[in-house]
C-alpha positions in Angstrom: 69.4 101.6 116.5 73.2 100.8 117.7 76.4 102.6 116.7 77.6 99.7 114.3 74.6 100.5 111.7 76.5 103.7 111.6 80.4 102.4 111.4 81.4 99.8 109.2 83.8 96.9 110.1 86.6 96.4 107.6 89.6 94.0 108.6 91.2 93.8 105.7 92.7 96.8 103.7 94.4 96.0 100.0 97.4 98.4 99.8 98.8 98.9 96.8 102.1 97.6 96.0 104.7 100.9 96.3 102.9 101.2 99.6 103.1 98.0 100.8 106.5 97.1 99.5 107.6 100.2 101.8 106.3 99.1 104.6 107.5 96.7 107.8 105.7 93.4 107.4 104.5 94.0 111.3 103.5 97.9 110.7 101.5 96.5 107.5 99.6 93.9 109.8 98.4 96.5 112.5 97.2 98.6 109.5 95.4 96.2 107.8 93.7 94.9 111.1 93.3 98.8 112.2 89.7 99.3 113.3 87.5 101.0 110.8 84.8 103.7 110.7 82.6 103.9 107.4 84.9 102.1 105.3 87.8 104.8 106.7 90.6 103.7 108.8 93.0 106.1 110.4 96.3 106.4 108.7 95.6 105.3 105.3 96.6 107.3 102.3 94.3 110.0 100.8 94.0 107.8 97.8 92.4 105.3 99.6 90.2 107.4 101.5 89.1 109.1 98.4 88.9 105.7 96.3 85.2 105.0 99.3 84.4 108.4 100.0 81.3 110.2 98.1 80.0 113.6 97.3 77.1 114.8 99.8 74.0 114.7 97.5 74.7 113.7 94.2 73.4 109.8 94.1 76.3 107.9 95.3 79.0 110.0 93.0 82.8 109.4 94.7 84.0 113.5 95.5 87.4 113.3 93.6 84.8 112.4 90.0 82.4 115.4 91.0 85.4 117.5 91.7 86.8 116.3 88.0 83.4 117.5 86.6 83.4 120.6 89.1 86.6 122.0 87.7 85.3 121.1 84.1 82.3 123.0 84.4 82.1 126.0 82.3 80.0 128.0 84.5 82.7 127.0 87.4 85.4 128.4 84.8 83.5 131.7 84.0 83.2 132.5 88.1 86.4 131.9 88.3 88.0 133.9 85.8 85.5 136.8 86.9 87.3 136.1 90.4 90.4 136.3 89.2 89.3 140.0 87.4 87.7 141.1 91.0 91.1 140.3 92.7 90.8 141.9 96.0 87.5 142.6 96.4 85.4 141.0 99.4 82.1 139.7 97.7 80.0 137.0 98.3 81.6 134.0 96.1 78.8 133.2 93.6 76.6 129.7 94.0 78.9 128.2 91.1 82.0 128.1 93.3 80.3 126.9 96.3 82.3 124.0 96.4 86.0 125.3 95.3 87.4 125.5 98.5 86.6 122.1 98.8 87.6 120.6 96.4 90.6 122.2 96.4 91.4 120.7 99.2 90.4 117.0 97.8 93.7 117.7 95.7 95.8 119.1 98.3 94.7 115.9 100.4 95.6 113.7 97.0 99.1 115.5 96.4 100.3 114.6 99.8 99.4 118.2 101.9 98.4 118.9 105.7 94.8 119.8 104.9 91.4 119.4 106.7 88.0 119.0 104.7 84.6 118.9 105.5 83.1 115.7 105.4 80.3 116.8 102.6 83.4 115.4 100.3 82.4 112.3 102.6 79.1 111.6 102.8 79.4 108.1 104.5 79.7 110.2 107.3 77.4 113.0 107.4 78.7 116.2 109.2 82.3 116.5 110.5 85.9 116.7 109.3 88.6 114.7 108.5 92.4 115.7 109.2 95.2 114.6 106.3 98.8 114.7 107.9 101.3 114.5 104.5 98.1 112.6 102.6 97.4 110.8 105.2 94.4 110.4 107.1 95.0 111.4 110.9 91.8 112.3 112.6 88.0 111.9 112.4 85.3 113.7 113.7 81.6 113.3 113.1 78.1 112.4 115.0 75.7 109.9 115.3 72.2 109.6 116.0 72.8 106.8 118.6 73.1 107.9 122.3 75.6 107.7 124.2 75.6 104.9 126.0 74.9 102.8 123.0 78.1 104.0 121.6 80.0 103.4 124.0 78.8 99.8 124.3 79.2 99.2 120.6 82.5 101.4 120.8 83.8 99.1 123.5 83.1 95.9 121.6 84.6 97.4 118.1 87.9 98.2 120.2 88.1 95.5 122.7 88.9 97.7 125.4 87.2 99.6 128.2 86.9 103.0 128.0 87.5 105.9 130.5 84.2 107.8 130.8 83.8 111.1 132.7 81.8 114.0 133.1 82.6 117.5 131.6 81.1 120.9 131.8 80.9 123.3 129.1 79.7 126.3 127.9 76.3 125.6 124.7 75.6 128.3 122.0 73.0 129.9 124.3 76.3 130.3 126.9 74.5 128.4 129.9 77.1 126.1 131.4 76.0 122.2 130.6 77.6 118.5 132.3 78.3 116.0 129.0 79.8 112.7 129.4 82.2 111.6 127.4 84.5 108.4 127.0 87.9 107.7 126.0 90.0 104.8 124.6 93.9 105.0 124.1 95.1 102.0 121.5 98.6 101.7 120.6 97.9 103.4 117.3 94.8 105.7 117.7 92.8 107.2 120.2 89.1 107.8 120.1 86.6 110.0 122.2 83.1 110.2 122.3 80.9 112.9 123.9 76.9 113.0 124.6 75.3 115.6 122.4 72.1 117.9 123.8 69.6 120.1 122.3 69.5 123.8 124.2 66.4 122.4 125.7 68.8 119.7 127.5 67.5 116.3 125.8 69.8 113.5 124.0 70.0 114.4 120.3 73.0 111.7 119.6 77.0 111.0 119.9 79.7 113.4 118.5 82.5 110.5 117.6 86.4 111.8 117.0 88.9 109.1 116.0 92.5 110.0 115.9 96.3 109.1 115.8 98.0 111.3 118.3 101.4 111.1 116.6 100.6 113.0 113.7 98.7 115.2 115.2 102.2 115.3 117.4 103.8 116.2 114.3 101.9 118.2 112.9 102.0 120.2 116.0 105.7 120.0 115.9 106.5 121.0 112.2 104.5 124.3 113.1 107.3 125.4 115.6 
């Protein structure tokens, strides 16, 4: 099984009008032909994002409805307000607000906030994270059962460009020091990386992928100083 079962190819991105009436006619083009990941394409808004993206586990539901029902839940209600009476104290959070600090951050993503969520609020994807920069989506980073060198391959044909693959050595859970390849690509809008993933016992178990646009990470970076 190749890496483009597990990314889906989307050329063409409707904007909606106040965006696209903002926008350059030439930046517009390179973000509608912007290559995609799962539906997901680095840069656009966190309305858009959360327009595809579904809850992990509840039959398809989109994360910013469950969230709506979340927050409309009594039970969520009652833990909260008994949260609220507990102020200070350092307790477990009970099983009904499992999911608040998520979906918190689904609305700080939606309001236009430098936030990173867990990509359970993006099921498409499986594990990872996604980075919004001002409500905008400016990194990626998940795995994939392929191996490596099917993703590159697939990788290098989704991009049309050659990659720069090395060899890295690092430090597993166990802390015995491991070699993992990894390649690179740098576009004139994102970058992307992809590193070989091993079990402790040293065999393949699949691709860790991270997608990014390294100006606004840049100034995210910055607006920290």
């Amino acid at each position: 099984m190749t890496f483009e079962r597990f990314l889906t190819v989307c050329t063409a991105v409707v904007l909606t009008a106040a965006f696209a009436q903002g926008q350059p006619q030439n930046s517009e083009h390179a973000q509608n032909t912007a290559p995609t990941f799962k539906a997901h394409r680095i840069g656009e808004s966190a309305q858009e994002f959360f327009a595809v993206a579904k809850m992990e586990g509840n039959e398809g539901m989109l994360s910013t409805e469950y969230c709506r029902l979340y927050f409309e839940d009594p039970r969520v209600k009652k833990a909260l307000e008994k949260a609220k009476r507990r102020s200070g104290d350092s307790q477990t959070l009970p099983a009904a607000l499992a999911n608040l600090d998520g979906c918190n951050k689904v609305r700080e993503a939606l309001a236009g906030q430098n936030v990173e969520i867990e990509l359970r609020f993006a099921a498409e994807f499986g594990s990872g994270s996604a980075k919004f920069i001002s409500g905008r989506l400016a990194s990626l980073n998940f795995v994939v059962n392929p191996l490596f060198n099917d993703v590159v391959e697939d990788m290098t044909a989704k991009l049309n460009a050659n990659p720069q693959i090395g060899v890295e050595r690092i430090q597993n859970s166990v802390g015995a020091i491991i070699k993992r390849r990894y390649a690179t690509w740098v576009l004139a809008s994102i970058s992307v990386r992809v590193f070989e993933l091993h079990s402790l016992e040293g065999g393949d178990i699949g691709t860790e992928v991270s997608v990014f646009d390294p100006e606004m990470l840049k100034h995210r970076a910055n607006s920290l100083n």
